[in-house]
C-alpha positions as CSV (number, residue, x, y, z in Angstrom):
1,X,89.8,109.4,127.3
2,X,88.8,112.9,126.3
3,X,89.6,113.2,122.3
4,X,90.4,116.7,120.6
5,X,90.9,117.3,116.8
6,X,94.4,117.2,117.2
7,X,93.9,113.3,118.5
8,X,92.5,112.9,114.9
9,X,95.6,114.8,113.1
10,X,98.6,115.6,114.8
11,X,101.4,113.3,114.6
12,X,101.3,111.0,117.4
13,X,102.9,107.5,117.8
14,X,101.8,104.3,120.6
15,X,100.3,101.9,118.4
16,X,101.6,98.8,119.9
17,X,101.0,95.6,118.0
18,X,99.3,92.5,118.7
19,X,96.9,94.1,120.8
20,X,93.3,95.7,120.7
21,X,93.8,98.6,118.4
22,X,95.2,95.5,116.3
23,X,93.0,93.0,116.8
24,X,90.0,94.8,116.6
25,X,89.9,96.2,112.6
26,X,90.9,92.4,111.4
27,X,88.2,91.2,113.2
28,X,85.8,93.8,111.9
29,X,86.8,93.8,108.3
30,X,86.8,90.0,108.7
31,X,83.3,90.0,109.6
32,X,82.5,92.4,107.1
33,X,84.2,90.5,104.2
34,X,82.3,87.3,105.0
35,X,78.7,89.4,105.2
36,X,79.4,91.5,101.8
37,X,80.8,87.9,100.2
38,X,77.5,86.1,101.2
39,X,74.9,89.0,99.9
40,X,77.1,89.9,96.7
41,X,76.6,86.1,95.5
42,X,73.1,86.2,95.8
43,X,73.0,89.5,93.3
44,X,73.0,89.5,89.5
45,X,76.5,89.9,88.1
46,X,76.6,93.6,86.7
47,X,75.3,94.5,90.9
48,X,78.2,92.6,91.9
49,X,81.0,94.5,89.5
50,X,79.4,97.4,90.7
51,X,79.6,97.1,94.5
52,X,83.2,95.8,94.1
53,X,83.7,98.9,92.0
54,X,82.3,101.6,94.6
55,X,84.2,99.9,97.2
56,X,87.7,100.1,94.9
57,X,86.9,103.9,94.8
58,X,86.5,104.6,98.7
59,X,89.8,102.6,99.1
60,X,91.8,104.9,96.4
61,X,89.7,107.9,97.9
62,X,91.2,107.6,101.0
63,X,94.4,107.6,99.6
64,X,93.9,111.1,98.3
65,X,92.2,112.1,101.5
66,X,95.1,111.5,103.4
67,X,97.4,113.2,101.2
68,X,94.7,116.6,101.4
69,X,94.2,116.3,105.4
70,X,98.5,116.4,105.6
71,X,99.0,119.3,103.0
72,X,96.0,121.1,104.9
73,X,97.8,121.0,108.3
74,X,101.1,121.2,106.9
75,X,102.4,118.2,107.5
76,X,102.8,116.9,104.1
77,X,106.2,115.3,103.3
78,X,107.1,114.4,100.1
79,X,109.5,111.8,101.4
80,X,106.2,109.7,103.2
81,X,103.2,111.2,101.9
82,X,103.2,110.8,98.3
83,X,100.7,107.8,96.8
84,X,103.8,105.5,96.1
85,X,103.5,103.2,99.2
86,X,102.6,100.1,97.1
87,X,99.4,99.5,99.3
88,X,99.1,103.3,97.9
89,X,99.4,101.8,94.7
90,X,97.2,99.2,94.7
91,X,94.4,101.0,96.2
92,X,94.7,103.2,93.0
93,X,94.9,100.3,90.6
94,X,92.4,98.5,91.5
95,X,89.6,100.2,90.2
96,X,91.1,100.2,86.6
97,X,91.5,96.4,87.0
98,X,87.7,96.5,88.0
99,X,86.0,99.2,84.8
100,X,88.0,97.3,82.5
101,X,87.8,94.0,84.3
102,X,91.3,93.1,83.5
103,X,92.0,89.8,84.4
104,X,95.4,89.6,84.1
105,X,95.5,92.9,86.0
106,X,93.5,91.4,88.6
107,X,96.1,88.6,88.7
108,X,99.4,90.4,89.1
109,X,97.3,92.3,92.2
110,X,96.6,89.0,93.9
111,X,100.1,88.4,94.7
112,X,101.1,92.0,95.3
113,X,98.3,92.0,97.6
114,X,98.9,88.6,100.1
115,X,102.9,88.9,99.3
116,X,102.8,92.7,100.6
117,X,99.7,93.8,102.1
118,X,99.2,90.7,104.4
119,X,102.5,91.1,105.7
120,X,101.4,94.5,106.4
121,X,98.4,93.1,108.5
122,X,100.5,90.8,110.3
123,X,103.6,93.5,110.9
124,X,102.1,96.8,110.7
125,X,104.2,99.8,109.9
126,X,102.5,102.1,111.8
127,X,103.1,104.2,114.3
128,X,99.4,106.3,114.8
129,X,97.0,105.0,117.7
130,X,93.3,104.9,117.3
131,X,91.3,107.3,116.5
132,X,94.5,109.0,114.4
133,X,93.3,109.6,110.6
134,X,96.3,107.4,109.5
135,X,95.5,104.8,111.6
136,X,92.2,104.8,110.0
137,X,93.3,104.9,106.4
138,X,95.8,102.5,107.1
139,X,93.2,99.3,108.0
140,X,90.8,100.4,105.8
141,X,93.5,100.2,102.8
142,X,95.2,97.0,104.0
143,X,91.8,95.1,105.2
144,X,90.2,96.8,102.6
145,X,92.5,95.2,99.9
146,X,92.6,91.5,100.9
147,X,88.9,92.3,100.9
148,X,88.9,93.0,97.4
149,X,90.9,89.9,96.6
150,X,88.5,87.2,98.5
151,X,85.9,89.1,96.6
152,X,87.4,88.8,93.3
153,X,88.0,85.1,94.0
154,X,85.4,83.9,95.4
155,X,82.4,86.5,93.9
156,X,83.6,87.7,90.4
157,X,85.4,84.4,90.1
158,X,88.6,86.1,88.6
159,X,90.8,83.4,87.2
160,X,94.5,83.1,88.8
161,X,97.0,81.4,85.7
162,X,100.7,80.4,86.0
163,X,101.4,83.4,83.8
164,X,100.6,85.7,86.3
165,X,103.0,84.5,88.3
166,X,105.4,86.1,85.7
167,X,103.4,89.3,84.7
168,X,103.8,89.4,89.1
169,X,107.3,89.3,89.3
170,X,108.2,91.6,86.0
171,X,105.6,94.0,87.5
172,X,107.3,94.4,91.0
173,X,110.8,94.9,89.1
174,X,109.3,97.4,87.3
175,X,108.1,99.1,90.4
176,X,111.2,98.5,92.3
177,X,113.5,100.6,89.8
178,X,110.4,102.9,89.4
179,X,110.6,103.4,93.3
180,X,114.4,103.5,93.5
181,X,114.4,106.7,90.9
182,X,111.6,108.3,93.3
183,X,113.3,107.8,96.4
184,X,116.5,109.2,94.8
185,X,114.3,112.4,93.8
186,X,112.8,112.8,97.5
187,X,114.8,111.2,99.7
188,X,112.3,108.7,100.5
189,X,111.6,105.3,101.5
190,X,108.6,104.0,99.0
191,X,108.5,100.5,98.5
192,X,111.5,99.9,101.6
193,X,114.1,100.2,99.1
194,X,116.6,102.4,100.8
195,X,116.1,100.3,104.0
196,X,114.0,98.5,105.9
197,X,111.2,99.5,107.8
198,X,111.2,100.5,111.2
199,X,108.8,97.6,112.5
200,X,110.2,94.2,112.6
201,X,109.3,92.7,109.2
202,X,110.5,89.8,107.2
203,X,112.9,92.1,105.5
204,X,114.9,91.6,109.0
205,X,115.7,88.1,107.8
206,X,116.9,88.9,104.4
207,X,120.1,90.6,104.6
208,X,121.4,94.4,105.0
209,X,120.3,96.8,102.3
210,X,121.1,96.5,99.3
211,X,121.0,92.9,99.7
212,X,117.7,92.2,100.5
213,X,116.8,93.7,97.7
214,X,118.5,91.0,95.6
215,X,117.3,87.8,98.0
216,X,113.8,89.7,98.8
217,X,113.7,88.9,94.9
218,X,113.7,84.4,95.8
219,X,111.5,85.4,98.5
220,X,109.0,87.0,96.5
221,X,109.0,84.0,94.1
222,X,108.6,81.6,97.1
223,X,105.6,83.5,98.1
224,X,104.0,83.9,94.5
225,X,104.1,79.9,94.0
226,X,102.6,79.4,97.6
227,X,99.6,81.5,97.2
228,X,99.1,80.6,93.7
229,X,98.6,76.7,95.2
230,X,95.1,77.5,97.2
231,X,93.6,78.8,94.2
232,X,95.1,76.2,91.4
233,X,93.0,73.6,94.4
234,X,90.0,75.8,94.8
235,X,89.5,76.4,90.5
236,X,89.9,72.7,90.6
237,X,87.4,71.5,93.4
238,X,84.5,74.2,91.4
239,X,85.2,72.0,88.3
240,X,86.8,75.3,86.6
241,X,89.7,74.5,84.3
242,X,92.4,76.4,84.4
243,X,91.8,78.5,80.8
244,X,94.2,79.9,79.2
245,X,94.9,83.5,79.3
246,X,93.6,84.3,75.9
247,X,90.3,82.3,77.0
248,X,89.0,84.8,79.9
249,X,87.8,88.0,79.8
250,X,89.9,90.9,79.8
């Protein structure tokens, strides 16, 4: 297969799911997880903040990237291409969460992160085939993300709380109305709160818009209190109470 720049940036669509060009960057960022985990345990802490940090920076770099590469072509939209996606979002938050090392921030990104971005590994929005720029920037944000999460866990040992399961749920409902009054500006679909996405997601089970916007909210909840289970077990079985906010850093 003979590639030309315009393989790399003109819109293009044929990504089928489930297959290789699927397959392929979980099992790659997989198996980079798991090799940056094991060496960043066997650094001194301020190496490992560091690393983590460096990392947060190509993931909200990309971000920007993309936006430049689509205004430089002239194929920016305003209604797909602004950093509001909430995988967007999240690669721009996390570095603040990082400097500061914010662990209540680091909380209410935990579940954003497996509520939304796994479901974006699992169900891909994406239309782009490899070697398209946005298919690119779209594993390395997504893998790159629940990356950032095992590393926090399991590296940085980031305390998850009960109240973060709160702070989670008041956060996305502040998102939601702030990506309502956006899509109202540009006609856009940030966030899927217009309708739902093209690919087959779990939206599909929830209802027609605006409903799902309304049940989405129980399903949310659902999914907060199941991912905040494997932690509650894993602070446990490392002999790590459960401190109190007011107790941990940031």
């Amino acid at each position: 297969m003979e590639w030309t720049w315009a393989t790399w940036i003109e819109p293009a669509t044929g990504f089928r799911r489930f297959g290789t060009e699927h397959f392929i960057p979980l099992a790659i960022f997989a198996a980079g997880t798991w090799a940056w985990i094991q060496r960043a345990r066997k650094r001194p802490r301020p190496w490992q903040y560091r690393s983590a940090f460096i990392f947060s920076l190509v993931l909200s770099a990309s971000v920007f990237i993309s936006m430049i590469i689509r205004g430089l072509t002239g194929y920016f939209d305003v209604r797909e291409d602004l950093p509001f996606h909430l995988c967007n979002i999240l690669a721009l938050l996390f570095p603040v969460a990082l400097y500061f090392q914010l662990r209540w921030f680091f909380g209410i990104l935990y579940f954003w992160v497996l509520t939304g971005t796994l479901q974006a590994l699992i169900t891909p929005d994406l239309k782009e085939p490899f070697p398209h720029f946005i298919y690119m920037r779209y594993w390395l944000i997504h893998c790159g993300l629940i990356s950032m999460i095992l590393y926090g866990l399991v590296v940085l040992r980031w305390k998850i709380v009960v109240r973060d399961i709160g702070n989670a749920v008041i956060g996305a409902n502040v998102y939601l109305v702030f990506s309502l009054l956006i899509n109202w500006l540009t006609g856009g679909n940030y966030f899927f709160t217009m309708r739902k996405p093209d690919a087959g997601t779990l939206l599909d089970y929830l209802g027609p818009w605006p409903w799902y916007l309304l049940t989405g909210q129980f399903a949310m909840l659902f999914f907060f209190i199941l991912y905040f289970l494997p932690v509650r077990y894993l602070q446990r079985e490392r002999g790590e109470l459960v401190m109190k906010e007011t107790e941990q850093p940031g």
